[in-house]
C-alpha angles and dihedrals in degrees: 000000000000121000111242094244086215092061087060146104090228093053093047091049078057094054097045092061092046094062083040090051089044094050085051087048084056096036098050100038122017133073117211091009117184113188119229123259117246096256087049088048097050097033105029088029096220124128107185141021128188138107119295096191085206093071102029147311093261124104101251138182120238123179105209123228113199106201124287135211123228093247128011094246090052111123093214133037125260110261095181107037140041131192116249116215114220092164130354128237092282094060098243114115113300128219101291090063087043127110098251106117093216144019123234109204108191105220130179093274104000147050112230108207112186124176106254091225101053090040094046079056098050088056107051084052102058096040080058103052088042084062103243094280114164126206119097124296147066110344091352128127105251123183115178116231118270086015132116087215141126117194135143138182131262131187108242082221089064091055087061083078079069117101102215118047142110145196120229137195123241133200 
């Protein structure tokens, strides 16, 4: 019988950078952040809110990506590619349908901040002109055994086509 990854060192250890890589986010690039309570964070799927003077003025909610291999047993992280979440493990909406107003990708030197919108189109988009076609890879439909998921993977050069989005530089 297969061990619940979420029930796992490895997935705690996981857990553990992900709240490090969201609190340098904040650090590097917000102004009167205020950090998402735990409900907010699993079922709005936003991690952080504050002001990031680069985009606007205004308080906004970014849900803050650290970086992802291509597959779980990869030895380096992806620097091309990113995995998009159309629905989590549990099978609810995952973070691209989520309320965050922009999403933070942490890359090696920079921090990649696209608005969640514009990016949940362009993917749509792509998957569709890709045909829907599932298996695992760029713009396919992609659920993890034993998962409820749907995920696929998307180039960060094609989320430059998107209007409103910055790089920003990290610590």
């Amino acid at each position: 019988m297969q061990q619940d990854f979420r029930k796992t060192d490895e997935f705690q250890n996981f857990l553990d950078y992900g709240k490090r890589v969201e609190i340098a986010f904040a650090n590097d690039c917000l102004s009167n952040a205020v950090f998402a309570t735990r409900y907010q964070d699993q079922m709005e799927h936003w991690d952080v809110k504050g002001i990031c003077e680069l985009i606007n003025d205004k308080q906004l909610k970014f849900d803050v990506k650290s970086q992802k291999k291509t597959n779980r047993s990869d030895n380096k992280f992806s620097s091309d590619l990113t995995w998009i979440e159309g629905k989590n493990v549990d099978g609810y909406d995952g973070w691209i349908k989520g309320k965050a107003d922009y999403i933070a990708f942490e890359r090696e030197r920079i921090w990649f901040v696209v608005n969640r919108k514009q990016l949940y189109k362009l993917t749509v988009k792509k998957i569709s002109e890709n045909g829907y076609k599932k298996g695992k890879g760029k713009y396919l439909i992609y659920s993890r055994k034993n998962a409820k998921d749907v995920i696929t993977q998307m180039p960060f050069a094609d989320m430059e086509e998107i209007e409103h989005y910055k790089l920003l530089k990290r610590s």
